[in-house]
N, C-alpha and C positions, 0 to 999 in steps of 0.2 A: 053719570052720563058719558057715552064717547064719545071721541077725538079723532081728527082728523089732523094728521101733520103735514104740513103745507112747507115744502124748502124752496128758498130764495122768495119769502114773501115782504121783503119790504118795498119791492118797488115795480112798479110795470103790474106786467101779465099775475105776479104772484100776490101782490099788493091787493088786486082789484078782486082775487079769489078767495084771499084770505076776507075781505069785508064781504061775499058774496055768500060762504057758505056760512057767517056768524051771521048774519042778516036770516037764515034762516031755519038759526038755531041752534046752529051744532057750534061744539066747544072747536075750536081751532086754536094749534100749537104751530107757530111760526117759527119760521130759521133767517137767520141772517148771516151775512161771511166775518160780521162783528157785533157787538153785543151792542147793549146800552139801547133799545133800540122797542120800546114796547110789549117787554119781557119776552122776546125772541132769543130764541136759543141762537146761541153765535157758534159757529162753525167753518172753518174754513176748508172747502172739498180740495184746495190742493194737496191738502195733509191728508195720506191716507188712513190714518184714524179717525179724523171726523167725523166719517158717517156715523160711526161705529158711537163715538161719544154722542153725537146729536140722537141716536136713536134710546141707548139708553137713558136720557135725560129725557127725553119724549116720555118713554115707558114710565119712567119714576113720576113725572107729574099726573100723567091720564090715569097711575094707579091699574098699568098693564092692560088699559081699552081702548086702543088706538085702532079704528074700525074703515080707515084708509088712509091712503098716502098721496098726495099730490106731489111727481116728481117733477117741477119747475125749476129748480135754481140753474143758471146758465150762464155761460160767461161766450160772447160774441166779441173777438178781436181779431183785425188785420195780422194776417202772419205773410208778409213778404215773400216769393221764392229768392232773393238777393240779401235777406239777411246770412248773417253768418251760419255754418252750420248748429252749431251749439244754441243760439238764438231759438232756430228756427223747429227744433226739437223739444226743446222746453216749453215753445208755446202749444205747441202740438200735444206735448203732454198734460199740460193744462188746462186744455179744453176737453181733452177727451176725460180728464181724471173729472174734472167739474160736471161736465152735461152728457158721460154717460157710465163712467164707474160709480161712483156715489147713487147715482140711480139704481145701479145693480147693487152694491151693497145692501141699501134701504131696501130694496124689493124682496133682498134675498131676506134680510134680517125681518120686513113684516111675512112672507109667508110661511118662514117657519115659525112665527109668532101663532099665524093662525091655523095652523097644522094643528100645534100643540095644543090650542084652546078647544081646535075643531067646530069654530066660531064662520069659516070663511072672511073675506075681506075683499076692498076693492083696491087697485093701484090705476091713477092717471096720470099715465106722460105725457108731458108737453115737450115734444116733438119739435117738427117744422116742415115746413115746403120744401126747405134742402134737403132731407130727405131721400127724396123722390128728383125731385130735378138740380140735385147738385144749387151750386153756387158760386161766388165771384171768385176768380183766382187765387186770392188770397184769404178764401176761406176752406179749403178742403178740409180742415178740421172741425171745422161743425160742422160739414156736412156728413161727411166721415161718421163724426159720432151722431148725430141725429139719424141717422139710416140706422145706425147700431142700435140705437134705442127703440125705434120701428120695429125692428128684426128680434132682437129682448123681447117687446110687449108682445107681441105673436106669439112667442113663445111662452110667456108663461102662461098666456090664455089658453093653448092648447093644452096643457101640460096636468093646470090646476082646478080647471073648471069643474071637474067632478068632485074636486073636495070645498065648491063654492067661494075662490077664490077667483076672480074676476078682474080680467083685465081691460084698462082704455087708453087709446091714446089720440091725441088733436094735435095736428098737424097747423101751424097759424103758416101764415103768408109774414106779408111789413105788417109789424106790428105800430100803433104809438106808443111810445115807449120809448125810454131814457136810451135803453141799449139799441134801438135800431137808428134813433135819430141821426148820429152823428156816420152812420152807416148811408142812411140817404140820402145824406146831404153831399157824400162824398162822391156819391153818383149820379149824383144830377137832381135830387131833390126833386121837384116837381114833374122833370121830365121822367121821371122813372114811373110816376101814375101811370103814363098811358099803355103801362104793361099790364093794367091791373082793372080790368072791365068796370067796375065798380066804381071805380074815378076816385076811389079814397082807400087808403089803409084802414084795419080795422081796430076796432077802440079793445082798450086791456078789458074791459066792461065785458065787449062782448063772448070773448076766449073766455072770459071768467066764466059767463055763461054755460058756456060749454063744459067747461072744468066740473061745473055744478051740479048738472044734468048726471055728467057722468059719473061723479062722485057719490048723489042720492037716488037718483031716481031712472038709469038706464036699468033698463031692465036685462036680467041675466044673460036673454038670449044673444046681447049685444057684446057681450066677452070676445075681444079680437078684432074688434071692429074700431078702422082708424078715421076718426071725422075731420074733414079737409074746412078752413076756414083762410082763404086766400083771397077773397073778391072774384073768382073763378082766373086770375092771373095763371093758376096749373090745375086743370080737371084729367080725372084720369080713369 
C-alpha cells in the first residue's frame, strides 16, 4: 500500500491531517521534532541532516512507496528587532531552516524519488497568509520563508508537471492551534477577529480539508494552484 508522509504532525494543522488522510485510508508516516510520540519519526529540521534522516526512515518503512508529501512542520516565534545581533540571526535561521529548507530538501529528495520510479507524485505545502501580506514586525521570518515556500511550489509545479509530479500549496490565515494561540493573544485576542470577515479563525479540521483534497483527489490540472483559507481577512 502507499504512504503519504506528513512532517510536523503531532499537533495543530499536521495532527488534524495526519487523522484526515488515515480516515480515508491511506497509510500515513508522521514526523515530530522528538520521538516517543505515536511511532512518528522524530526529527529535528534545525539540524541540517534531518530531513535527510527523516526521509530515509520514511523510505525504509513504506518499503520505497511514498506517493506524497505533506510539508507542514513549522516553527512560528517572536524575533525582536532589539534583540541582540547573534539572537536575532539564529532565530532567523531557525525558522527559515524549519518552514522552508527542510521543505525543500524533502521536495527535493521526493521528486527525485519519483523521477527514478517514473511513478509521479504529489507535494502539499502549508504555506500561509504571510505570504502574500507579510506579517507583525517581529515576524519577518516566516514571512520571509513562507513567500519562499509559495515561490518553491510554483516552481516545482511548472518544472515537474510533465513527468506527473504535481504540485499544491494552502495558504491558512489564524489558525486554532497551539502555535498561533499565544500569537493572538499577544495581539489583542478577540479584537484581532474583526480583521477577519468570518468573525472566527479557522479549525485545523478544516486546512486538514484542504491538505486532503489536495493530497488525493485535485486533479492534475490543479498543479500550481495556491488555495487561500483565511476567513477572506486577505483575498487577492
Amino acid at each position: 500500500m502507499s504512504y503519504i508522509l506528513v512532517t510536523g504532525s503531532s499537533r495543530g494543522i499536521g495532527a488534524a491531517a495526519h487523522d484526515a488522510l488515515a480516515q480515508r485510508g491511506v497509510k500515513v508516516i508522521g514526523h515530530a521534532t522528538r520521538g516517543g510520540d505515536e511511532g512518528r519519526i522524530a526529527a529535528d529540521f534545525r539540524d541540517p541532516l534531518a530531513a535527510q534522516i527523516l526521509w530515509e526512515e520514511a523510505m525504509a518503512r513504506s518499503g520505497g512507496d511514498i506517493v506524497a508529501v505533506v510539508n507542514n512542520a513549522g516553527l512560528f516565534e517572536a524575533n525582536r528587532l532589539d534583540r541582540s545581533d547573534i539572537e536575532w540571526l539564529d532565530a532567523w535561521e531557525d525558522t527559515l531552516r524549519i518552514n522552508l529548507t527542510a521543505a525543500a530538501q524533502l521536495s527535493r529528495f521526493a521528486v527525485r524519488h519519483w523521477q527514478e520510479r517514473g511513478t509521479g507524485g504529489r507535494l502539499v505545502h502549508v504555506a500561509s497568509r504571510a505570504a502574500y501580506r507579510g506579517d507583525s514586525p517581529a515576524h519577518w521570518h516566516y514571512a520571509a520563508a513562507k513567500g519562499g515556500m509559495v515561490a518553491m511550489h510554483k516552481s516545482i509545479a511548472r518544472a515537474y508537471a510533465k513527468e506527473g509530479v504535481l504540485s499544491f500549496a494552502v495558504t491558512p490565515g489564524f489558525t486554532d492551534t497551539a502555535m498561533a494561540g499565544d500569537y493572538l493573544e499577544s495581539r489583542g485576542g478577540a479584537g484581532l477577529l474583526a480583521d477577519i470577515p468570518l468573525g472566527r479563525v479557522a479549525t485545523p479540521e478544516e486546512i486538514a480539508s484542504i491538505i486532503t483534497f489536495c493530497a488525493l483527489d485535485a486533479p492534475p490540472s490543479m498543479t500550481g494552484a495556491v488555495i487561500d483559507a483565511n476567513g477572506a481577512s486577505f483575498v487577492r
